[in-house]
N, C-alpha and C positions, 0 to 999 in steps of 0.2 A: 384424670385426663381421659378424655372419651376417645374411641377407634379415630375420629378421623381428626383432633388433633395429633394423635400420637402419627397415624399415617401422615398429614401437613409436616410436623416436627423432623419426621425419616426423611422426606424427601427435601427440605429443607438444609438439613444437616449433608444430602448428599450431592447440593448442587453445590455448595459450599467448597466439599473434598475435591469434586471434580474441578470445580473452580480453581482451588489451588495446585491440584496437580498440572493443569493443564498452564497454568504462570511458571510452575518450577520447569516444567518440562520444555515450554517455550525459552526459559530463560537459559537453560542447559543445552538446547538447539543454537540460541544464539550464539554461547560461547563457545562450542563447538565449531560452525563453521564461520566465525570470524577468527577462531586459534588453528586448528588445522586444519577445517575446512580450506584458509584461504591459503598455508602452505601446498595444499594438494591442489588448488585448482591455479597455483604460480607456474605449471606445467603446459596451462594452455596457451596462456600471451606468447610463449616462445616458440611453441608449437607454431601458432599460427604466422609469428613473425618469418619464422625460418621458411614455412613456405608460401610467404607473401603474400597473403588472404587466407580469408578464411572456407578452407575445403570444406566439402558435405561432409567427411564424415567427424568434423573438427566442430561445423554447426549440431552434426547429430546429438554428437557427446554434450554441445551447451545445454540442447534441448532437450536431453534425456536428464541430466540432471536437474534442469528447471522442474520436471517434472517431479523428479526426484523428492526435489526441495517443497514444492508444494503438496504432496502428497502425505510426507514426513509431518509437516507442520496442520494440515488438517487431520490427520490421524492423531497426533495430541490435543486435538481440541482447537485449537488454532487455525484462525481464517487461513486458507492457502496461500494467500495473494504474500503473506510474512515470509512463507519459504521465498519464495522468487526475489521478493526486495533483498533480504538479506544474503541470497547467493548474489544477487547483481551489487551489494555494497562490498562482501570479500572478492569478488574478481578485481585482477589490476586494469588499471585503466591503459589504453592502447589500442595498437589496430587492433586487437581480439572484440574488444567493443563498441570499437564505432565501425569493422566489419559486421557483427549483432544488429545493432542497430542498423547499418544501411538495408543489409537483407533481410528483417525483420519490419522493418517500419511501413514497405506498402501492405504487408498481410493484418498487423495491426489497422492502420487507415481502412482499407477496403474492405475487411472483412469484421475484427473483432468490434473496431468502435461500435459500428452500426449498429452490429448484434447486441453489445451491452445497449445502448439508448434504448433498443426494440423491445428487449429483456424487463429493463425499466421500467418503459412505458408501459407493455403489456402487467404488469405487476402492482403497479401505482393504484390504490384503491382511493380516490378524493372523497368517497360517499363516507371513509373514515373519519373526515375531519369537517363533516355536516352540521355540528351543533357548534354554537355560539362559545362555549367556555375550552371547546379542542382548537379552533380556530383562532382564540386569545393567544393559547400558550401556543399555537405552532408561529404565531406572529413574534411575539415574544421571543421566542427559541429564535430566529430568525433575522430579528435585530440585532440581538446580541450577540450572532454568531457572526452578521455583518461587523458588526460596530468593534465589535475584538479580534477580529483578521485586522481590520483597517486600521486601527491603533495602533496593533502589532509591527505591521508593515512599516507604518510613518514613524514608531520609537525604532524599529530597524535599520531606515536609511537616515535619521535623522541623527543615529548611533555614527554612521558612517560618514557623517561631515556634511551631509546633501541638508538646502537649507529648509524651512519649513513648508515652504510651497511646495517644491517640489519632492519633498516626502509627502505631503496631502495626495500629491497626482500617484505618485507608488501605490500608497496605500488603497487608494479606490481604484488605479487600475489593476490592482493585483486581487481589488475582492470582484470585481468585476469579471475577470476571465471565467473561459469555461474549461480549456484547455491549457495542457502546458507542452508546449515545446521547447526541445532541448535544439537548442544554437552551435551547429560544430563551424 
């Protein structure tokens, strides 16, 4: 074996470990705080309930540990955005969350959306996808990510008694959107 397989094989071998460390470690986050995580954060619905909204320093503590959560889960290797979903799947649902959410949702709109699409955009390089045989597979990739939401979709409501037409309309409007909003 020559120097730079053996160095290819090392580093190989240790994206591998890191790979797996970073699934176990993610998986052990998970179970964590959906097992006590979500006994410990059963202290804020009532908190908040007992005093009728949600006070500053009731949002501080959501949003210190949001960051918490994100910061935990990219420090094992793991995209941030994992911490936050899964602190917001162990919260109980109640006024604690849809006070979050109402105080929360112009600063997302106003400020974060924009910045991610800006983010995006600035980032997007099209001169990637120049040649004839990347522009195949990104069409390809593209279809089939459409055509497998939309199938999805329509064996979903079509699962749920809706008749075939109108699982067709789900299906394509649910690949169609760009956004999701949540309906309280």
């Amino acid at each position: 074996m020559t120097a730079s397989q053996l160095s290819a094989t090392f580093f190989l071998q240790m994206a591998v470990i890191l790979g797996t460390l970073a699934i176990v470690a993610g998986a052990g986050y998970a179970l964590v705080i959906l097992g006590a995580g979500r006994r410990l954060l059963g202290g804020l619905g009532p908190a908040t309930d007992r005093a009728d909204g949600l006070t500053p320093p009731l949002l501080a503590v959501a949003l210190l540990l949001l960051m918490l959560a994100a910061w935990l889960t990219d420090l094992i290797g793991i995209h941030a955005v994992f911490g936050g979903f899964l602190l917001g799947v162990a919260m109980r649902r109640g006024l604690l969350t849809r006070e979050l959410g109402r105080q929360l949702e112009p600063f997302q709109v106003v400020l974060l959306l924009p910045m991610f699409f800006t983010y995006s955009g600035l980032n997007t390089q099209l001169d990637l996808v120049g040649d004839g045989l990347t522009l195949l597979v990104v069409a390809a990739v593209l279809v089939l990510a459409c055509a497998g939401k939309g199938l999805a979709c329509w064996a979903a409501a079509r699962w749920n008694g809706e008749e075939s037409r109108v699982a067709m309309a789900v299906g394509a409007l649910l690949n169609a959107r760009s956004l999701m909003e949540r309906s309280s």
